[in-house]
N, C-alpha and C positions, 0 to 999 in steps of 0.2 A: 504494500500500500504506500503510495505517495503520502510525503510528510512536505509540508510548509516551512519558510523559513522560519527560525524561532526569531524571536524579538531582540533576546540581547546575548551574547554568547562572542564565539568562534568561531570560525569555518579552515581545514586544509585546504590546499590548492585539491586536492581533489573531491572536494565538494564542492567548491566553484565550479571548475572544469570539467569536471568528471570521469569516470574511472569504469570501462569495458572488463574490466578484468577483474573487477572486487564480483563477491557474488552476493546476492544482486549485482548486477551492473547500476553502479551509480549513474543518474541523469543529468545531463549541465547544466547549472544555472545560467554559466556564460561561455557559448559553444566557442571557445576558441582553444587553440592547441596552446602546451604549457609554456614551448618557444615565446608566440605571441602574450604570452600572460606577462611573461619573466621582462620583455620588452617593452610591452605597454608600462609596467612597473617601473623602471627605469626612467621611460620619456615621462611619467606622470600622469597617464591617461586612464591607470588604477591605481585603486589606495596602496598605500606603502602598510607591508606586511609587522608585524611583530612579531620577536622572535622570543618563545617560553624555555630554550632550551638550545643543546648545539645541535640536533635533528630536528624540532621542534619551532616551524614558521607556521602563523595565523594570521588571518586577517579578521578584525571584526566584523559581526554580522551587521551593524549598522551602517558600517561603510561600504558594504556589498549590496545593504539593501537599498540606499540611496544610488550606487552605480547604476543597479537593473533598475529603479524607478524615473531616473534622469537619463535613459539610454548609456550601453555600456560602453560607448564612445561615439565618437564626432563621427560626423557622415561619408569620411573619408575612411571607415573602417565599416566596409559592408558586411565584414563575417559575423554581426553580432546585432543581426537585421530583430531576432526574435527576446530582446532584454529591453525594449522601449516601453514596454507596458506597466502600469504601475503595481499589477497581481503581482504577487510572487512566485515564481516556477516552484516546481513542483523536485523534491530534493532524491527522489529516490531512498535508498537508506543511507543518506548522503549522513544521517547524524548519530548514525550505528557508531558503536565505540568500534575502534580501532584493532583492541585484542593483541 
C-alpha cells in the first residue's frame, strides 16, 4: 500500500528517487537518476542534504515537500515534468526502516 509523505521527519536519497531493487520496489517522488540528484544538489536546484552520520545523508521532508509543491525545478529540467503538483506522491515503502 502507498504511504504519503509524512509531515516532518527524513527522507534517503532513495526515497526521493527511488529504489527498483529494495523489495517492494520503492516509487519516486522525484523521477530523476541519482547523477542528476547529486548535480542539481550542487548547482542549488535541490535542498542541501544533512549529514546524521559518515554513511548516513538526509534531506528533510519539508524541504522535499516544498521542492514537489513549487515544481522540482525550472523548466529547463523536463525530467521532472510529474512533481509540479501540490499532492504528495505516493512513497511506496519508501518509509520502511532500512534493516
Amino acid at each position: 500500500m502507498a504511504q504519503q509523505i509524512p509531515e516532518t521527519g527524513f527522507l534517503r536519497l532513495w526515497q526521493i528517487i527511488g529504489d527498483d531493487r529494495r523489495k517492494p520496489p520503492a516509487l519516486p517522488l522525484i523521477p530523476v537518476k541519482k547523477s542528476t540528484w547529486w548535480d542539481g544538489v550542487r548547482k542549488g536546484r535541490f535542498p542541501k542534504p544533512l549529514k546524521l552520520g559518515p554513511r548516513t545523508t538526509v534531506w528533510r521532508v519539508e524541504d522535499i515537500r516544498d521542492l514537489i509543491k513549487n515544481g522540482a525545478c525550472d523548466r529547463r529540467c523536463s525530467t521532472v515534468a510529474t512533481c509540479s503538483s501540490s499532492e504528495p506522491s505516493p512513497a511506496g515503502s519508501a518509509f520502511k526502516d532500512e534493516g
